[in-house]
Structures are given as C-alpha cells and as structure tokens.
C-alpha positions as CSV (number, residue, x, y, z in Angstrom):
1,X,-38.7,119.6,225.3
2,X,-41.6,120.2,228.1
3,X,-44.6,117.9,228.4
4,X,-47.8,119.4,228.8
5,X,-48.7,120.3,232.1
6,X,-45.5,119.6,232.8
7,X,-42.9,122.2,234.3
8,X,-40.0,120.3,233.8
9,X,-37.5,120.0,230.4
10,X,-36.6,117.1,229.3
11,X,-33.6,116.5,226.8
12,X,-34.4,115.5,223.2
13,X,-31.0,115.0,221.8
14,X,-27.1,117.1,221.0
15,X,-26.3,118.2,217.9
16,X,-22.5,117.7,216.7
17,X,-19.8,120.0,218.1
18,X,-17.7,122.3,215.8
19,X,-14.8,123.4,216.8
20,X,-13.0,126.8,217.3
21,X,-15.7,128.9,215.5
22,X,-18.1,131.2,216.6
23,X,-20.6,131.1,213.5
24,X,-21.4,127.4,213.4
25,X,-23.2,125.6,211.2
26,X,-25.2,122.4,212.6
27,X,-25.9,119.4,210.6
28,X,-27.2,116.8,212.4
29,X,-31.1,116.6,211.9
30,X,-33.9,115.8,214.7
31,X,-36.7,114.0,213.7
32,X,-39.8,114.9,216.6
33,X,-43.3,113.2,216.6
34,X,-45.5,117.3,215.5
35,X,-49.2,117.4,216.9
36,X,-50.6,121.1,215.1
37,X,-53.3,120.7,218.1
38,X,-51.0,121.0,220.7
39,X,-48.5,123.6,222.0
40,X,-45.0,121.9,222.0
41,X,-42.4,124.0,223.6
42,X,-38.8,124.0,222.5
43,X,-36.0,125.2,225.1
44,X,-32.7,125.3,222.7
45,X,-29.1,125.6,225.4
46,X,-26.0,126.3,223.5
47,X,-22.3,125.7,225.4
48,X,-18.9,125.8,224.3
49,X,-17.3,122.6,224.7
50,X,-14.5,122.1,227.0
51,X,-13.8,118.5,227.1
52,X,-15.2,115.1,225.8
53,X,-17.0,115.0,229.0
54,X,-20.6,114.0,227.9
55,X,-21.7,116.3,231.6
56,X,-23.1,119.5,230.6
57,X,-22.1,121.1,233.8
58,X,-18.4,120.3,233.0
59,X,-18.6,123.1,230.0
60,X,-19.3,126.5,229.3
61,X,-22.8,127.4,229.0
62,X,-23.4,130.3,226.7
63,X,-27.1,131.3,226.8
64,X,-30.7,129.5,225.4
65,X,-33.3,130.4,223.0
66,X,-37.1,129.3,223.2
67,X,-40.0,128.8,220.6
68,X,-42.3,126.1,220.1
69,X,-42.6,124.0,217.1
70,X,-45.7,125.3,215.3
71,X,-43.0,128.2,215.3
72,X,-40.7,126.5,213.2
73,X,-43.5,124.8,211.0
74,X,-44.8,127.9,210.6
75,X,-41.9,130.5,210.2
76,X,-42.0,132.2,206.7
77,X,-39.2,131.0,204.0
78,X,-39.2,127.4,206.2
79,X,-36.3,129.9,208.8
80,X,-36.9,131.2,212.0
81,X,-34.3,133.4,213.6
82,X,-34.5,134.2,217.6
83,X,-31.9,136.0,219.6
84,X,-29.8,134.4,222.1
85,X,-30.9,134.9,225.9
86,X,-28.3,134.9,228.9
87,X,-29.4,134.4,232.7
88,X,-27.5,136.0,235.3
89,X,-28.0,134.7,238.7
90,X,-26.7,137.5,240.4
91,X,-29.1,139.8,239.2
92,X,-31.7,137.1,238.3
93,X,-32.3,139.1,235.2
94,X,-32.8,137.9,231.4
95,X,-30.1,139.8,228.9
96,X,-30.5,139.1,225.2
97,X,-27.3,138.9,223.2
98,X,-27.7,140.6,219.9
99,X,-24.5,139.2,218.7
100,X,-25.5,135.8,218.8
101,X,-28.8,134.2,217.4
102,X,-30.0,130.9,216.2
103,X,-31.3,129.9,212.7
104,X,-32.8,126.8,212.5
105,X,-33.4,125.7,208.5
106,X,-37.0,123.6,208.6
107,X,-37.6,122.0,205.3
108,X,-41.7,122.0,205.7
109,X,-43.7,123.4,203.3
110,X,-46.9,125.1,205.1
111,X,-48.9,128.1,204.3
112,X,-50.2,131.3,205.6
113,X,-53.0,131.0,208.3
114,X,-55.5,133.9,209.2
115,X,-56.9,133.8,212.4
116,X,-59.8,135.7,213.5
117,X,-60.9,135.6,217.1
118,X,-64.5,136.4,217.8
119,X,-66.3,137.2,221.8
120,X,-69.9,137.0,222.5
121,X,-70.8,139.5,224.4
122,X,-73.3,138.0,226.3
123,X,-74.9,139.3,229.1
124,X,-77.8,137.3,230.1
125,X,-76.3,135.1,232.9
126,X,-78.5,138.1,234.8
127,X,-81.6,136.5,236.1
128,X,-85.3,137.8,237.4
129,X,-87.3,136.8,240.2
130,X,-90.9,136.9,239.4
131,X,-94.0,136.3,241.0
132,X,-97.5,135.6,239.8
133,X,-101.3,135.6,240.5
134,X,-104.3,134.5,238.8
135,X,-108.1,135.6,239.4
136,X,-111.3,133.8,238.2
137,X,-109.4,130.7,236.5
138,X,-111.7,127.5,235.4
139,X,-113.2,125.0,237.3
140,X,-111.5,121.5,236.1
141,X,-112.3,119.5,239.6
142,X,-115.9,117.7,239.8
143,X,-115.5,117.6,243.4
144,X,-113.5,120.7,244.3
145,X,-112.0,124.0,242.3
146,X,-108.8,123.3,240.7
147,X,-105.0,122.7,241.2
148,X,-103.7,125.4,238.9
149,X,-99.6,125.7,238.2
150,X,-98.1,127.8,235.3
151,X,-95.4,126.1,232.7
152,X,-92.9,128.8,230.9
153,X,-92.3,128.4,227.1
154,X,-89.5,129.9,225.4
155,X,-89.8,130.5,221.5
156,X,-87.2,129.3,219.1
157,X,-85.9,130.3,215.7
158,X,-88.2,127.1,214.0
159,X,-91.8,128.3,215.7
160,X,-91.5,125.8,218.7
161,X,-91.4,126.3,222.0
162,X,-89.1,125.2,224.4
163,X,-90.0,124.7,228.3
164,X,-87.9,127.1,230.5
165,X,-89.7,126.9,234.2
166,X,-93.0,125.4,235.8
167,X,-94.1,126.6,239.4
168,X,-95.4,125.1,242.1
169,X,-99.2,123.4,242.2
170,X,-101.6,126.0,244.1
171,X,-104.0,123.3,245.4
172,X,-108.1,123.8,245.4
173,X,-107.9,127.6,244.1
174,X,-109.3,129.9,241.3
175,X,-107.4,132.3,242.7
176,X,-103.9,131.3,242.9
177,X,-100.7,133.4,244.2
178,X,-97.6,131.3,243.4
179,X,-94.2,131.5,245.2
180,X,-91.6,133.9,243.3
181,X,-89.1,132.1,241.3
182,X,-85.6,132.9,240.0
183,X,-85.0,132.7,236.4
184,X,-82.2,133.4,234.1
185,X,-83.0,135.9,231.1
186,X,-81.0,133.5,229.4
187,X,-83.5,131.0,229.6
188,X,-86.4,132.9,229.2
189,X,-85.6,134.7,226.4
190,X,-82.3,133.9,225.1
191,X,-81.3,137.7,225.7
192,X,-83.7,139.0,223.2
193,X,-86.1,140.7,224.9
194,X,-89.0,140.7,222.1
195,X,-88.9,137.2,221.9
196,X,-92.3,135.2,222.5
197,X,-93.0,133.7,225.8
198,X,-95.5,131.7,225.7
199,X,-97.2,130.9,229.5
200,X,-99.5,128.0,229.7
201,X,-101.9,127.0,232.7
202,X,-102.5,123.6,233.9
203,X,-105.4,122.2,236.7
204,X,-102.8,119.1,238.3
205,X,-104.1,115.9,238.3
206,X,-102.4,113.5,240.3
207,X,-102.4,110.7,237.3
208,X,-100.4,113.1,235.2
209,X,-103.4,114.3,233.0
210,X,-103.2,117.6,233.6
211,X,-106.4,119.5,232.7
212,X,-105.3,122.5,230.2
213,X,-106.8,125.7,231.4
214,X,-105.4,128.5,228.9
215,X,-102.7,130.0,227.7
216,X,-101.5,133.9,227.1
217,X,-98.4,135.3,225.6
218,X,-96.0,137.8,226.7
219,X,-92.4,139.2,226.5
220,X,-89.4,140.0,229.0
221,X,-90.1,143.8,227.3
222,X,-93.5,143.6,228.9
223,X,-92.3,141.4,232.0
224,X,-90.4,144.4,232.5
225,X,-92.6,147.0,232.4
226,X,-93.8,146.9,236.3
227,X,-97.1,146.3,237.5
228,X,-99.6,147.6,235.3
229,X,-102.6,147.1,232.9
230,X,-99.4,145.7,230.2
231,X,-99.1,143.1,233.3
232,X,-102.3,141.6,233.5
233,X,-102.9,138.2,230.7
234,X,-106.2,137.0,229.8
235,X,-106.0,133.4,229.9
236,X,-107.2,131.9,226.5
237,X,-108.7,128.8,225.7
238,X,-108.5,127.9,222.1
239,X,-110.9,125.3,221.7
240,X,-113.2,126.7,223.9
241,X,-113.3,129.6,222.4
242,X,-113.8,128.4,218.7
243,X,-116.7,126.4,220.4
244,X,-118.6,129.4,222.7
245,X,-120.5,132.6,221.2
246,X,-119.7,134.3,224.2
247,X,-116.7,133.2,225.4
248,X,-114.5,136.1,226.7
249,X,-111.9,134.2,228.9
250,X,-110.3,131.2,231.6
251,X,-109.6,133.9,234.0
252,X,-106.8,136.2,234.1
253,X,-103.2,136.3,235.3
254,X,-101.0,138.8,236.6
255,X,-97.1,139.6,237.3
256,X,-97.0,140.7,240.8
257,X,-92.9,141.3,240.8
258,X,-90.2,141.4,239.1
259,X,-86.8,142.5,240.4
260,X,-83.5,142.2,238.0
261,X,-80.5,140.4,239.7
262,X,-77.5,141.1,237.4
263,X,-74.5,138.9,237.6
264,X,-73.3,139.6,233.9
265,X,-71.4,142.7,235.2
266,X,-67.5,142.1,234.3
267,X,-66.9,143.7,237.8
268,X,-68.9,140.8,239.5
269,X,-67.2,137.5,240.1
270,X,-70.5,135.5,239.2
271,X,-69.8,137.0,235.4
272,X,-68.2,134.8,232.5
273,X,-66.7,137.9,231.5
274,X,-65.1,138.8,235.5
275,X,-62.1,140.9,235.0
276,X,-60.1,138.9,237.7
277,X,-56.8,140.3,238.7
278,X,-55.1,137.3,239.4
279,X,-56.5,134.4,236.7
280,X,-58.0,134.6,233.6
281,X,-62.0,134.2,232.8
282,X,-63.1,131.5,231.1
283,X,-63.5,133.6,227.9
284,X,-59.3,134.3,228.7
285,X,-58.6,131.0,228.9
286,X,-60.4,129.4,225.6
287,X,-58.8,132.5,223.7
288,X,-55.2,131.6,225.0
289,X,-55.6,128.0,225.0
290,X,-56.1,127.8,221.1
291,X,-55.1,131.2,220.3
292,X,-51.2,130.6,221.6
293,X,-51.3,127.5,219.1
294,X,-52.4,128.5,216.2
295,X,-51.1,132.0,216.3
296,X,-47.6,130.6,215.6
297,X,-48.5,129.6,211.6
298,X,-49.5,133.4,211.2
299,X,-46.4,135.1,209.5
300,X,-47.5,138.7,211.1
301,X,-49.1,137.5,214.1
302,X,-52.0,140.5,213.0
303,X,-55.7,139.4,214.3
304,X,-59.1,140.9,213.6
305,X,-60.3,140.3,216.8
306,X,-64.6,141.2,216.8
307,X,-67.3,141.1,219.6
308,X,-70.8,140.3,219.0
309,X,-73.9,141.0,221.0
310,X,-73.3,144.6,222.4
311,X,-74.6,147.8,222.7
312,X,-71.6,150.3,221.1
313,X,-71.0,153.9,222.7
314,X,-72.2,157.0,222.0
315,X,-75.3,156.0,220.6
316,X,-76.3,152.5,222.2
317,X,-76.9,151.3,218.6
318,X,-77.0,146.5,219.3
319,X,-74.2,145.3,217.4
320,X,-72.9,142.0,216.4
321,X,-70.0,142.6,214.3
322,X,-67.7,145.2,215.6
323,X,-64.4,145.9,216.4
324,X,-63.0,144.9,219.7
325,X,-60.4,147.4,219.8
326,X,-62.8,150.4,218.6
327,X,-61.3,150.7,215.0
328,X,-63.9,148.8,212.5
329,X,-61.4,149.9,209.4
330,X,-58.6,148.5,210.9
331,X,-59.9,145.6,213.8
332,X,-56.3,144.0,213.8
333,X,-54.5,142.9,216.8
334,X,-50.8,142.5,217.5
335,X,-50.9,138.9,218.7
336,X,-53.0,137.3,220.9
337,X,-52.0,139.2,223.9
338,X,-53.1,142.1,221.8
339,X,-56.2,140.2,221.6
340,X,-56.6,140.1,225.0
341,X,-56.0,143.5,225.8
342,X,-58.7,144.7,223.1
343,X,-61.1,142.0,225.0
344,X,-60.8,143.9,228.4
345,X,-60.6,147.1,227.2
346,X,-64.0,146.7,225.7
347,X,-65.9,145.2,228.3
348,X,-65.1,148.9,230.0
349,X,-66.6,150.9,227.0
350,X,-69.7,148.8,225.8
351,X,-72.9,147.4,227.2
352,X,-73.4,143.7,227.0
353,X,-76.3,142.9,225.1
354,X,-78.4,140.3,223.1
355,X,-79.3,138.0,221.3
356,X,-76.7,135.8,220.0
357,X,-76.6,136.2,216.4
358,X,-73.7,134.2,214.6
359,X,-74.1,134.7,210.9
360,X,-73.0,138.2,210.5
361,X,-69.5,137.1,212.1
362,X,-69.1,133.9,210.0
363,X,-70.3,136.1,206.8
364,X,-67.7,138.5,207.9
365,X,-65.0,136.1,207.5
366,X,-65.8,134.7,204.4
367,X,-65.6,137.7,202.7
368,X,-62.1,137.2,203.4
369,X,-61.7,133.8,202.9
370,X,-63.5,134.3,199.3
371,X,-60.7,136.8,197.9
372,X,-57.8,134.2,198.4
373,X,-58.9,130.8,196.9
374,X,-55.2,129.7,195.5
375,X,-54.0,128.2,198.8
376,X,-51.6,130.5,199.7
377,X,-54.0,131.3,202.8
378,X,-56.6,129.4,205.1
379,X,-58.6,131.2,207.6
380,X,-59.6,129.4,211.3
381,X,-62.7,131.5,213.0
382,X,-62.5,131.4,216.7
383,X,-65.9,132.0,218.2
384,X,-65.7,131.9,222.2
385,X,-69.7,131.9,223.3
386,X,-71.5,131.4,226.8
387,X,-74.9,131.6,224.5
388,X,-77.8,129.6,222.9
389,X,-77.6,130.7,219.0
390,X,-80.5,132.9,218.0
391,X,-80.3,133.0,214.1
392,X,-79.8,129.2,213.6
393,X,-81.0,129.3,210.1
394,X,-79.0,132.2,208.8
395,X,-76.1,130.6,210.5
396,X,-76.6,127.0,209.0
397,X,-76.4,129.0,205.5
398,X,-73.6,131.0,206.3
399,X,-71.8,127.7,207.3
400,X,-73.0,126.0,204.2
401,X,-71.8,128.6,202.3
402,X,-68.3,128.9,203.8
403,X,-68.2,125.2,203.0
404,X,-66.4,125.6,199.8
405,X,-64.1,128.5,200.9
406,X,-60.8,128.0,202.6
407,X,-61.8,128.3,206.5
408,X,-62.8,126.9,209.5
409,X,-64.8,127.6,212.0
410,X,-64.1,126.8,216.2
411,X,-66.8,127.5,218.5
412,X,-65.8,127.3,222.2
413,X,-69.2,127.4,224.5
414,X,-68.4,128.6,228.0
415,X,-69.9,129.2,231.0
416,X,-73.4,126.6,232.0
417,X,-75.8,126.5,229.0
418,X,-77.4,124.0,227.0
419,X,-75.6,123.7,223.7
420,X,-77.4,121.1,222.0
421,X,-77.8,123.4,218.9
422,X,-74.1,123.8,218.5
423,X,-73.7,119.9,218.3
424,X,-76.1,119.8,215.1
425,X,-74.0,122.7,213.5
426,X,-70.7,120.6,214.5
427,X,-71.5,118.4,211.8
428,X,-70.2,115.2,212.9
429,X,-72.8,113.1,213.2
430,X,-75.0,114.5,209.7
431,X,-73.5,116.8,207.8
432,X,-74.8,120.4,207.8
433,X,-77.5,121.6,205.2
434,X,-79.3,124.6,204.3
435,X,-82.7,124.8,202.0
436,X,-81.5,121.7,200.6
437,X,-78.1,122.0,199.9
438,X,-76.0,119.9,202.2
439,X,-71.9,121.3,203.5
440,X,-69.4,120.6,200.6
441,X,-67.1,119.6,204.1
442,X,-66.9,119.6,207.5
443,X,-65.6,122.9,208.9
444,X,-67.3,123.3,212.4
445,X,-65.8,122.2,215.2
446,X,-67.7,122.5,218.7
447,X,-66.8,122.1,222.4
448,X,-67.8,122.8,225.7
449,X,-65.0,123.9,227.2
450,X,-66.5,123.0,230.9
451,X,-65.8,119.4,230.0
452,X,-62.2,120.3,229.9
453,X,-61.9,121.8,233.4
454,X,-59.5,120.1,235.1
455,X,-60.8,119.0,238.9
456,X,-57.6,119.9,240.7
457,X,-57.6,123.2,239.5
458,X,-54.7,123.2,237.3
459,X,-55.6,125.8,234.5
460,X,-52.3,125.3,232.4
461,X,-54.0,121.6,231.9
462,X,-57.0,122.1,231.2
463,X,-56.3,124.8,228.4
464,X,-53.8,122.2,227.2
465,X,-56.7,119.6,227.0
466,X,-59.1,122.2,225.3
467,X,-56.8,122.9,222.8
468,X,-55.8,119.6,221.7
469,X,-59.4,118.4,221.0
470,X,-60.8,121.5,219.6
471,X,-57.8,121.9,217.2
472,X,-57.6,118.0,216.2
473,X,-60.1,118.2,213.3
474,X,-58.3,121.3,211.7
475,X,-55.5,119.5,209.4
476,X,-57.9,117.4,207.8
477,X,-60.2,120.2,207.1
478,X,-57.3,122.4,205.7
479,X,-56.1,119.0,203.6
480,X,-59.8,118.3,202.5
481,X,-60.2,121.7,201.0
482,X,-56.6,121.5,199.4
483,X,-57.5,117.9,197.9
484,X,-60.8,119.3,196.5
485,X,-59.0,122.2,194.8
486,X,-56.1,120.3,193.5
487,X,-54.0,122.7,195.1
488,X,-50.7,120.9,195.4
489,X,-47.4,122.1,198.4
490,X,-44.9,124.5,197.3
491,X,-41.5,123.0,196.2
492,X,-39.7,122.7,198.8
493,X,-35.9,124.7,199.2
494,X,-33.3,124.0,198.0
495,X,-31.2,121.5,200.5
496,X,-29.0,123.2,202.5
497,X,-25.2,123.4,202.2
498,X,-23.0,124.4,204.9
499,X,-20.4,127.2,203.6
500,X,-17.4,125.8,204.8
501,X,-16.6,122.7,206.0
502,X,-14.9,122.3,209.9
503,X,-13.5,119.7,212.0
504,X,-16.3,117.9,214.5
505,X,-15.8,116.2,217.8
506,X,-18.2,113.7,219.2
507,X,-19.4,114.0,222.6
C-alpha cells in the first residue's frame, strides 16, 4: 500500500503459497480500513517460491499489477481483472504479460456512479484601470467647498448592492480629478457586462458622517464605450430632487480612461485557466484530485464533461451548457484524462465569457438523474468555478429540486474570489430552500480549494487533501437518498469455491 503523499510502498500482508501450479487460486482474505474520499493505491508483486525463506529477494519475482481500491469496490460483477506487468532493468522498460493476470473476487455490493465534470469558463480575472472627474458637484462644507470621493456598487441577483471600490478623498474641490484605479471586471460586474453599477458620491467628513452628494448609474457596456456623451453621469440627488421645482442636478461626473488589462488569457501565466507545460492549472488539479477518485466506481469510465460561460465558435452565440469536446449529442469522455484533454482543447477554440450562471448545468444533470430512480445509478456533478454565482435563485431551485433525485453536487471555487454565496448553497449550516420549500437532503458540497494548497509546494498533497474533504460528505448523501427510497443492496454472490483443492506451504 502507499500513503498519501507518500512515494514509498509499504507491505500490507502475503497471501498463502500454492504449490507447483501456474493458475492459482488464493484464499486467504485481507481485511483494509476503505476511505471512498481518498485515493488508496494498491501495488499487488507476485513470486514463485523457492524456499521457506520469509526474504522476498531469496525468490523468483514474476511481475506486479496496480489499481487502487475504489477499483475493486467498484469493479462490475464485485471482479476486477488486470494484466500482469514485468520490469526489465536492462531496458528499463514495462512489458505486460498477457498470459498471466490477476482476479481478485471482492464480495461488496456497490452501484453504478455517473460522473459529470463541469468548467467555468470564466474570464473576468481581466481587470480595468479607470479614471474619473467631476464638474460643478455640491457645496457640503460651511467653511470651505467639499471633500468629494466616489464609492462603487455592484448589483446582485436580490436588488442590493454590494461595495466593489472607493477612491481617494479630493480635498476642498467641486471639481475633482481622482487618481486612476485598477479594478477587476470580476468585481465590478461579476463578468456580466449589463449588470447595474451603481456610483455614489460622498463630501468626507472627518467624524465619519459623510455628506451624500448624489448618485448615477452605469454599466461596464457603457464604461467601455470611450470618452463620450455615453461617459458623462449627472449626479442625482433623490431627496433633493423630490423637494426642488427646479432641480436639474449635484453636478456631473465623467470617465476620463479606461484601458483593459487582460490576464484571463489561457496563454498568460496570471490566468486560472494557464496552459502550463510543465504542471497543471488549478482548474487541472481540482478535476484530477476528485476526478481520479471517483472515476474508479464508474463501470465505463464515459464522462459528459460541459463548460459554462463561453462564447462558442462560428457564431459567438454566450453559452453555459455546452460540450467541452465540441459534440453536444454525444459530450462523453473516455476517462478523466479524456476530460482533460477536452478541457484544453477548448480553451483553444472558444472565447471566455460571462456571467456565471449555474442552473442550466445542474438542470442538465437532473434530467439524467430523473430517468434512473431504482438505485442502480447515482450521479456526482463536479462543478470546478473561479466565479461569484450570477443566477443564485434559479440555482437554489434547481438544487432544491435535485434534492429528491439520486445526485450530488461538488463545487470546487478556485482561483481568489469571495465565495460567501457558495457557503449558503452548501447547506450545512441551514438547509437550502426555494419559494418556500426547503432541500429534501443535503447534496451540495462546497470548498475553496486555495485552503488546500499546500505551503511547500507539494501538489500531489494538496490534491490529496482536496479530495478527501470534498468527497467526505458523499456516502452519506448516496445512503440518505437510498434510506429515503427504501432501496435495499443487491444480494450479494455467491461465496466463492476454489475448483480444485492444492497443497499450501506457509512462509
């Protein structure tokens, strides 16, 4: 066995030795200690005995097989078969040895599990620099002008408004010109570029009562326009302006610059998504670190792997449900290296774009999960994400919904954003609900996966760490739906009998 993070084998135990025969049938059971949240590797070494000497390196050694144990657990008909492999250290070269293999009976009764693998395409770690003016603003100070500074609101999927940036105080001006600031569009605008940004401005007092001068409303559509009439805000007093006849305005502001700095290119190292030659991305590592576990308790190792949150060739139409291998009849992959393959080969074909819309995915699931309701299948939805959730509503109802229906749901958040709204979906503390019906069960588990990182650098860790915790809450959620349902194991097979019986020597 190998620990995790750990290079080196360790031996779990022998089985018996039969003699003179080259089709032998073991008895002798292991018992092992089975975590399904962690990747447990198996290295089997077979030798032919040529004494009672208990030292390996006094007998012949034959060859060795590999698997894990969530391979065993989850091989089809409770039998896995693998071929033999044989090192030669003269040519350093692996030769498999079709003649030989190993079958290892497992009585476990387990079922079939669906994996779908989701990617946001997300492409708003880009960020602006901006710069402002303003002309003709009110006069808040008795003895002077004012102190005016601008706060940044961006809008949320409830009405409310969220505070993204505040500038610098411009002191004793009606006419300010602030320093230009950096921004993520992330932040702004969560990616969607219609979204309401709402821009208040403030005379500073130094007691912290801050005289409100106006407010205006924009978008990044119009940010991005250049410098023209679509630039310049009138800056609106409401009370003033329910109270005054002839009230036109608090002055006027206006967007001096605005220069794009994109670093959500794949071919730029400051992206998520960075196609790195030599490691994976952190989108790369979330998909192995789960995907290598949980793909061993899927029979045919087939994934629909989907993106979300992209602009699709030839026509540019915004996405956020399509195929990342270009085929939306058939968006199966061969494993998860198949996966990964489809995930790179994308990012070369389509244009990242927003927002981050997670219902149509989860709905897109469940449509599976719906057809098969007799146990013989439960489906885990991998969604790996570096974005704040635009559709939070349709997504609570989607989750709601998929409550009752054999799934679950893993959301991996990568990359340096607030995820507060993916904690309230997680469930854990209050349970989910949706125009007032409330999650039959728990079936959302969330992580950050930058709380896994490991400081030292050691990758192969800090998968192993991210897999472990986001996977823990899976069993209970498959036996919860099971319970619920009444759906009871399948019999187990028959015991197995060994066809002929052979002398045995103890070492």
């Amino acid at each position: 066995t190998q620990a995790i993070g750990n290079k080196e084998w360790r031996e779990f135990g022998r089985t018996e030795v039969i003699d003179n025969t080259l089709n032998p049938d073991f008895v002798r059971k292991f018992i092992m200690d089975y975590f399904f949240e962690e990747r447990e590797n198996l290295r089997f070494d077979f030798y032919d005995v040529d004494s009672k000497s208990p030292n390996l390196s006094k007998h012949d050694f034959l060859g060795q097989m590999f698997c894990t144990l969530g391979e065993i657990v989850g091989s089809q008909g409770s039998r896995l078969e693998k071929s033999i492999s044989i090192w030669n250290t003269d040519t350093s070269l692996y030769f498999v040895s079709y003649l030989h293999s190993l079958v290892i009976i497992f009585f476990f009764s387990v079922v079939e599990c669906m994996q779908s693998v989701i990617f946001r395409y997300y492409p708003f770690q880009d960020s602006v620099l901006m710069q402002f003016c303003a002309n003709k603003l009110d006069k808040k100070d008795f003895f002077g002008k004012s102190d005016p500074f601008l706060v940044f609101h961006r809008s949320n999927e409830d009405g409310s408004f969220t505070i993204c940036h505040k500038t610098e105080v411009v002191k004793n001006t009606l006419n300010p010109v602030w320093q230009a600031f950096k921004i993520s569009v992330r932040a702004l605008c969560n990616g969607d570029y219609d979204r309401t940004i709402k821009v208040e401005v403030y005379d500073w007092d130094r007691d912290g009562s801050h005289d409100f001068i106006g407010e205006f409303t924009t978008s990044y559509r119009e940010l991005s326009r250049g410098q023209s009439q679509f630039n310049v805000y009138e800056v609106i007093n409401p009370k003033k302006k329910g109270k005054k006849k002839k009230y036109v305005n608090s002055g006027t502001v206006s967007k001096l610059n605005l220069i794009l700095a994109s670093t959500g290119n794949p071919l730029q190292p400051t992206s998520l998504h960075y196609m790195n030659p030599y490691q994976l991305n952190a989108y790369g590592m979330a998909l192995r670190a789960v995907g290598e576990i949980i793909q061993d308790y899927d029979s045919d190792k087939m994934f629909p792997a989907l993106g979300f949150g992209a602009r699709l060739p030839p026509d540019g139409r915004v996405s956020h449900e399509f195929a990342l291998n270009g085929n939306p009849q058939n968006p199966y992959c061969h494993g998860i290296d198949g996966v990964m393959e489809a995930y790179y080969r994308s990012l070369k074909s389509v244009q990242l774009y927003g927002p981050t819309n997670f219902a149509p995915v989860i709905n897109h699931v469940a449509r599976y999960a719906a057809s098969v309701k007799d146990g013989s299948q439960y489906f885990v939805l991998l969604i790996i994400t570096d974005g704040v959730i635009s559709d939070m509503a349709q997504t609570k109802e989607s989750i709601v919904n998929a409550s009752r229906l054999p799934m679950s749901i893993i959301i991996v958040g990568v990359g340096p954003a607030e995820f507060d709204a993916m904690e309230e979906l997680d469930g854990d503390v209050v349970r989910i609900s949706s125009r007032g019906r409330f999650a039959e069960r728990d079936i959302v588990q969330f992580v950050p996966f930058r709380d896994y990182i490991d400081r030292s650098g050691n990758h192969v860790l800090s998968m192993a760490r991210l897999a472990k915790d986001v996977l823990a809450e899976i069993p209970e959620q498959f036996l919860s739906y099971m319970r619920v349902r009444g759906i009871k194991p399948s019999p187990a097979p028959p015991p197995y009998t060994p066809p002929v019986h052979v002398l045995q020597t103890q070492i």
